[in-house]
C-alpha positions as CSV (number, residue, x, y, z in Angstrom):
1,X,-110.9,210.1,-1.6
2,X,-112.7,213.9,-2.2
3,X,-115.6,214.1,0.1
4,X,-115.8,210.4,0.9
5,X,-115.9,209.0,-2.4
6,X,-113.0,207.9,-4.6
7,X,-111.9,209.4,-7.6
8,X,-108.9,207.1,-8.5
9,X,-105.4,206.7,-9.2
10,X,-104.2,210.1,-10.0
11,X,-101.3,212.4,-10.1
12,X,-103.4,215.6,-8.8
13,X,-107.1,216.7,-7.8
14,X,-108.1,220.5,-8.4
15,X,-111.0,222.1,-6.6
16,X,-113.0,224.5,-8.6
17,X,-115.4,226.9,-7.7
18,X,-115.0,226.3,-4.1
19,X,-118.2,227.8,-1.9
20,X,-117.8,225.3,1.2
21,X,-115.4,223.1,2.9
22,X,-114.6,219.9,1.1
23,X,-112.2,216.7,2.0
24,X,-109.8,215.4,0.8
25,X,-107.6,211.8,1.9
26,X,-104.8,210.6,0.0
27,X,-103.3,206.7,0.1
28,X,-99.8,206.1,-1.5
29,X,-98.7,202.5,-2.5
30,X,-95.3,201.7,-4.0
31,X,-95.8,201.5,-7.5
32,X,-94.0,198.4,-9.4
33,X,-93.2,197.9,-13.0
34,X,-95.4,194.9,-13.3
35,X,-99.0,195.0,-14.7
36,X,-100.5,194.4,-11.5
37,X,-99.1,197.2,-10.0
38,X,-99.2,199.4,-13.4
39,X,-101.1,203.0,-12.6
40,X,-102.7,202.5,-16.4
41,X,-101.6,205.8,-17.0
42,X,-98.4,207.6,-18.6
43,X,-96.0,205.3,-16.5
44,X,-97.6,202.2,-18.5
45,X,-95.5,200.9,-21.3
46,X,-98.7,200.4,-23.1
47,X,-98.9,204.1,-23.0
48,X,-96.4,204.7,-26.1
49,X,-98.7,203.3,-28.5
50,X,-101.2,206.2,-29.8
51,X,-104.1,203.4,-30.7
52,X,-104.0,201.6,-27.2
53,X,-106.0,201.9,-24.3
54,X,-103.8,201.6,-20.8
55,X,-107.1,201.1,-19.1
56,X,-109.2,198.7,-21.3
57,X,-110.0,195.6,-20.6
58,X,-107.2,194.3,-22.0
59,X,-104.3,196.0,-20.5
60,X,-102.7,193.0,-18.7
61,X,-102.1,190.8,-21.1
62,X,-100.7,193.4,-23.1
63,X,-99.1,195.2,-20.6
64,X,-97.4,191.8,-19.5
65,X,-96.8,190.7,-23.0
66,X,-94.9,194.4,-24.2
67,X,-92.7,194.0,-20.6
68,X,-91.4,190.6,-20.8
69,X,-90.8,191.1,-24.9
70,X,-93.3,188.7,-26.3
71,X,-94.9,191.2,-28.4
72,X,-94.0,194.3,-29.8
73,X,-95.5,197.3,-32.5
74,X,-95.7,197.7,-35.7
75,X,-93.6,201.1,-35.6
76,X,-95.3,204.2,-36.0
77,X,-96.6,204.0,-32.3
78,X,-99.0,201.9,-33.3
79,X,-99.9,198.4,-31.5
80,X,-102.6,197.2,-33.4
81,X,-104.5,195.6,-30.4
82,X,-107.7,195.3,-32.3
83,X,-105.9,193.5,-35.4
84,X,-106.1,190.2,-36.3
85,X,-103.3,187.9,-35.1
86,X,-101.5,186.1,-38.3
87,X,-100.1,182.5,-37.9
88,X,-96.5,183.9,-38.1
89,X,-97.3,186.3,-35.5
90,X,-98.2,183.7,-32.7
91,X,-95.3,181.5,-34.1
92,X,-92.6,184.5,-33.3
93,X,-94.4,185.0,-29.9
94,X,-93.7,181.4,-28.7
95,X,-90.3,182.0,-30.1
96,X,-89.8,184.8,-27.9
97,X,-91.3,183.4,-24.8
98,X,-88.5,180.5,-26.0
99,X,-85.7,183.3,-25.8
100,X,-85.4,183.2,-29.7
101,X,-82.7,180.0,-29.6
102,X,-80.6,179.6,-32.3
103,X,-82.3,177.8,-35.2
104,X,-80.4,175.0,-37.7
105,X,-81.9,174.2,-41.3
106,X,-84.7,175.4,-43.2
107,X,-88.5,175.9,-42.5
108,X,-90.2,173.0,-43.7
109,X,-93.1,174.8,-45.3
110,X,-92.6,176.4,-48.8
111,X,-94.5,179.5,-47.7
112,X,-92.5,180.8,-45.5
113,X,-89.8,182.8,-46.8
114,X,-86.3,182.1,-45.2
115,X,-85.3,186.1,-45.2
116,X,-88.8,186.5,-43.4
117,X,-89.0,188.1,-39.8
118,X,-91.0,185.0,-39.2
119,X,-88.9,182.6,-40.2
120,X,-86.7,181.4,-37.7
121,X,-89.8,181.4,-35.1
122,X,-91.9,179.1,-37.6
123,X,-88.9,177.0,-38.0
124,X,-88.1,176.3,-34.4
125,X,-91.9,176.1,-33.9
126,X,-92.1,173.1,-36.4
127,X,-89.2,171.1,-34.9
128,X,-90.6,170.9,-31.4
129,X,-94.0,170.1,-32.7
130,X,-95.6,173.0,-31.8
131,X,-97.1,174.6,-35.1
132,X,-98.5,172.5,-38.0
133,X,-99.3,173.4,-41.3
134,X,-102.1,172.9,-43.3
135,X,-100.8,169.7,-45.5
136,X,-99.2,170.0,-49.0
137,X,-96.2,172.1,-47.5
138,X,-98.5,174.9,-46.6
139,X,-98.0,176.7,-43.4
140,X,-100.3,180.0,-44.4
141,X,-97.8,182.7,-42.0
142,X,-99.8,185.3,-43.5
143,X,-103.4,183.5,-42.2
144,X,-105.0,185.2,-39.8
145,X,-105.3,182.8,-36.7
146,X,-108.6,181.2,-35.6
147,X,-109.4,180.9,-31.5
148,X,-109.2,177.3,-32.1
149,X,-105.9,177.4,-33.5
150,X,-104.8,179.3,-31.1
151,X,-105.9,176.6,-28.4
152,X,-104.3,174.1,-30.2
153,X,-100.9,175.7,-30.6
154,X,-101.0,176.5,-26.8
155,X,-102.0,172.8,-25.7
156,X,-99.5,171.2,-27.7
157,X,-96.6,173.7,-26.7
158,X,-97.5,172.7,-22.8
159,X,-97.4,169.5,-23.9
160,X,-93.8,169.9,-25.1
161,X,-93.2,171.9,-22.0
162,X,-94.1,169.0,-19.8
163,X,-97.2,170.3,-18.3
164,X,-99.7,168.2,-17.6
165,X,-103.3,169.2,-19.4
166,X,-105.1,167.1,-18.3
167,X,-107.1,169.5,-16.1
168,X,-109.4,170.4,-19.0
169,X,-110.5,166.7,-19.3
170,X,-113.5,166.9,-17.7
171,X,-114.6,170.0,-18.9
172,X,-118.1,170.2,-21.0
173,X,-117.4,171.5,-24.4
174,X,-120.6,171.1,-25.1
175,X,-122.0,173.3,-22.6
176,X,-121.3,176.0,-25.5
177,X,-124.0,176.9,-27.7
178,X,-121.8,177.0,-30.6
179,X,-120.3,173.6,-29.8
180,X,-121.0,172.6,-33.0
181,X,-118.6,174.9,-34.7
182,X,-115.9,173.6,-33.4
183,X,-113.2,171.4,-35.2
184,X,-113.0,167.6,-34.2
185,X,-109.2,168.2,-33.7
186,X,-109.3,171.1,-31.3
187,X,-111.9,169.5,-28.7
188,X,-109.0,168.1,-26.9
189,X,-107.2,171.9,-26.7
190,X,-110.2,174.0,-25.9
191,X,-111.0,171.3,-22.9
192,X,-107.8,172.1,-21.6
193,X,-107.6,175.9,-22.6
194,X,-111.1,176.6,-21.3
195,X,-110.5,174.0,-18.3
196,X,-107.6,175.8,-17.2
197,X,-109.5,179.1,-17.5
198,X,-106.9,180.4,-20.3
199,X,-109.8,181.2,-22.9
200,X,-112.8,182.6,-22.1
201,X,-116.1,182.5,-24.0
202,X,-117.6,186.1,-25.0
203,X,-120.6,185.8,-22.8
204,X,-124.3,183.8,-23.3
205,X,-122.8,180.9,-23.4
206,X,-120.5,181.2,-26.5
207,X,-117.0,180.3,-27.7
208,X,-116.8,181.2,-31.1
209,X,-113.6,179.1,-31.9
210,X,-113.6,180.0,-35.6
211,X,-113.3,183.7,-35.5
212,X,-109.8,185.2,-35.8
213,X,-108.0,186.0,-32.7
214,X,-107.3,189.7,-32.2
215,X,-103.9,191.0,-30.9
216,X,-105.6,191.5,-27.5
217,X,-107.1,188.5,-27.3
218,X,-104.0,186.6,-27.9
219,X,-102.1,188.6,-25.3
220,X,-104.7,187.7,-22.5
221,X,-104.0,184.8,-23.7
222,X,-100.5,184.0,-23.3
223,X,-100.3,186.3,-19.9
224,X,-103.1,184.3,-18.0
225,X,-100.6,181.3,-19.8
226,X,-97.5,182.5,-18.2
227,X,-98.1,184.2,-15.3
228,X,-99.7,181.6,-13.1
């Protein structure tokens, strides 16, 4: 606090050009590794990447994400939180969440590569029921993922997990203005997703369940997921 008002968390405070008597209080807290603790500053392990904010709006979800080794970089420094998410991408987070168990046999889509990184996550995926593909063999690892998809992957994998969703059964899908967009198939998994306050809407009242999922927006995702 300088002078009564707060200026933040920070490391220092310089006074410049001092011509009368100022104030100055400081509060320390013990400062934990988890997001939310985090500083958003140097300390942050969102900090290493040179194309990520530690302070947006989307530092705990990635922040969580990064620390408990769901998602990493692409190299470079780079995290890419403003990319879109691909299907093999959300398949080799679930497989990390999962602890990356060992994996028998062969993916059962013809797209997927068994020497990609992808590969054994999009396997394991498919054998618990998790991930789908798109019919005719066809998993599409390179596709970016849609909001809806997303929610579908998410519902089913708590399914599998044992969790009951059936909080998001009474929820009004079609309080969205852009109900009408969404996929007879996913109704079911944005009831629960939205229910259960996992996805949010991007304000006046809409969804948007076909866009592609960002990086960010996946991360959110899967923290406000796993950390309740």
């Amino acid at each position: 606090m300088v002078d009564g008002k707060s200026v933040g968390a920070v490391r220092e405070y310089t006074f410049e050009k001092v011509t009368t008597n100022h104030t100055i209080e400081a509060s320390f807290q013990e400062h934990g590794t988890g997001y939310k603790t985090c500083l958003r500053d140097n300390t942050c392990p969102i900090a290493k990447f040179t194309d990520a904010d530690a302070a947006a709006w989307y530092h705990d979800g990635v922040h969580y994400c990064i620390e408990n080794g769901l998602m990493n970089g692409y190299g470079n420094r780079l995290f890419g939180p403003n990319d879109t998410l691909t299907r093999g991408m959300l398949a080799q987070i679930l497989y990390n969440e999962a602890g990356r168990p060992a994996v028998s046999g062969n993916s059962p889509f013809d797209d997927v590569n068994s020497s990609a990184w992808y590969a054994d996550a999009v396997t394991w995926a498919a054998a618990k029921g998790i991930v789908e593909g798109y019919g005719n063999g066809k998993f599409g690892p390179k596709d970016a993922i849609t909001r809806e998809q997303i929610a579908a992957i998410l519902w089913r994998c708590a399914q599998v997990g044992g969790e009951d969703v059936s909080v998001g059964e009474n929820t009004n899908i079609l309080s969205y203005q852009d109900f009408a967009e969404i996929s007879e198939w996913a109704i079911p998994a944005l009831q629960w997703t939205t229910g259960s306050g996992l996805m949010t809407g991007k304000g006046n009242g809409i969804l948007d369940p076909a866009s592609q999922a960002t990086r960010a927006e996946t991360a959110a995702m899967f923290q406000r997921h796993l950390a309740r």
